[in-house]
C-alpha positions in Angstrom: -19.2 14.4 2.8 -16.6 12.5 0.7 -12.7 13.8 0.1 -10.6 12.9 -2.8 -7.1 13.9 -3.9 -5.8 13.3 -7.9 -2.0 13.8 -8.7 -1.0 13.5 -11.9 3.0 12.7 -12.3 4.9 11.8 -15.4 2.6 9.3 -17.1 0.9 8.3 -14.2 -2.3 9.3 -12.3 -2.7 8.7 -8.8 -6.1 9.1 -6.9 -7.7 8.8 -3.3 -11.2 8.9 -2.2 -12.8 8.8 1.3 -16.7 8.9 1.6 -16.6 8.4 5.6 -20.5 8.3 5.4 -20.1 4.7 3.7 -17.4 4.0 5.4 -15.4 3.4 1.9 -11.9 4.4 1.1 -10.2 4.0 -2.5 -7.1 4.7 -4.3 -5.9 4.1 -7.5 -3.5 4.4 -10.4 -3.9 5.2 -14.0 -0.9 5.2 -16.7 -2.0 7.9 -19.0 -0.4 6.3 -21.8 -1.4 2.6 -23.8 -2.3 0.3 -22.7 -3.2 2.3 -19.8 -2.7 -0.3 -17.3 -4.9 0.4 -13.8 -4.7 -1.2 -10.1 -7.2 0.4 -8.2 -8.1 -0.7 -3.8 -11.5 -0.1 -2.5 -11.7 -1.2 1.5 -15.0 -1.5 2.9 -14.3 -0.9 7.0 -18.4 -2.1 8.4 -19.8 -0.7 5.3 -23.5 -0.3 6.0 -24.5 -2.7 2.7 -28.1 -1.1 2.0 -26.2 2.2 1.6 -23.4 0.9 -0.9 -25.8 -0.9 -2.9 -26.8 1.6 -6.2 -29.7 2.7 -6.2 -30.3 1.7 -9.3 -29.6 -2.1 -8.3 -31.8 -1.7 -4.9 -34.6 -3.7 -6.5 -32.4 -7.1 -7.7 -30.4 -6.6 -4.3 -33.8 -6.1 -1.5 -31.1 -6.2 1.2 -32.4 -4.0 4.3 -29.4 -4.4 6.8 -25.7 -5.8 7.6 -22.2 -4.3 6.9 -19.4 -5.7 5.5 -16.0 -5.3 5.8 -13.2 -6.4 3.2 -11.8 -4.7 0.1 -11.4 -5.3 -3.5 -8.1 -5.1 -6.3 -8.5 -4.8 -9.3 -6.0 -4.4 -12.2 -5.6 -4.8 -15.7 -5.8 -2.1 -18.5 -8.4 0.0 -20.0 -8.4 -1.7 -23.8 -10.5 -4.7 -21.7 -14.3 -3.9 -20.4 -13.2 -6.4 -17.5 -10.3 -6.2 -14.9 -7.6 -8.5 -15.7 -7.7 -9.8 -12.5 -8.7 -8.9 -9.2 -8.3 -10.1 -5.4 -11.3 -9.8 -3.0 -11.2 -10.1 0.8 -14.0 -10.3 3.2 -13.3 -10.1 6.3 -16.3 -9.7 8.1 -20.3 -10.1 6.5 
């Protein structure tokens, strides 16, 4: 079961995820006007990685057990197909 919360105030949208199952939490924020700029934080607390990898990706990635822990932030703005920039910590592989 997963949980996510979306609030929307002035020109900014803020949302929160939880998939406990993965063991993944997110949040992010979205200005809802141009450039609309974006930071977003995915944390990864023993993530089993077989279960986060897409199943569409499951035959490049043939990884069968392990967890990681860490998390990911990204930011930059929509007009780009990449993030700006983002900071990645792993704690724990």
């Amino acid at each position: 079961m997963s949980d996510a919360t979306a609030t929307l105030a002035d020109t900014r949208l803020h949302v929160e995820a939880s998939v406990p199952a993965l063991a993944v939490t997110a949040l992010g924020d979205l200005a809802t006007i141009e450039p609309y700029r974006y930071q977003a934080q995915a944390r990864f607390a023993q993530a089993s990685i077989p279960a986060i990898v897409p199943a569409s990706l499951r035959d490049q990635v043939p990884i069968s057990e392990g967890t990681v822990t860490g998390r990911i932030e990204p930011r930059g703005t929509l007009q780009r197909a990449l993030p700006v920039s983002a900071d990645a910590t792993l704690d724990a592989f």
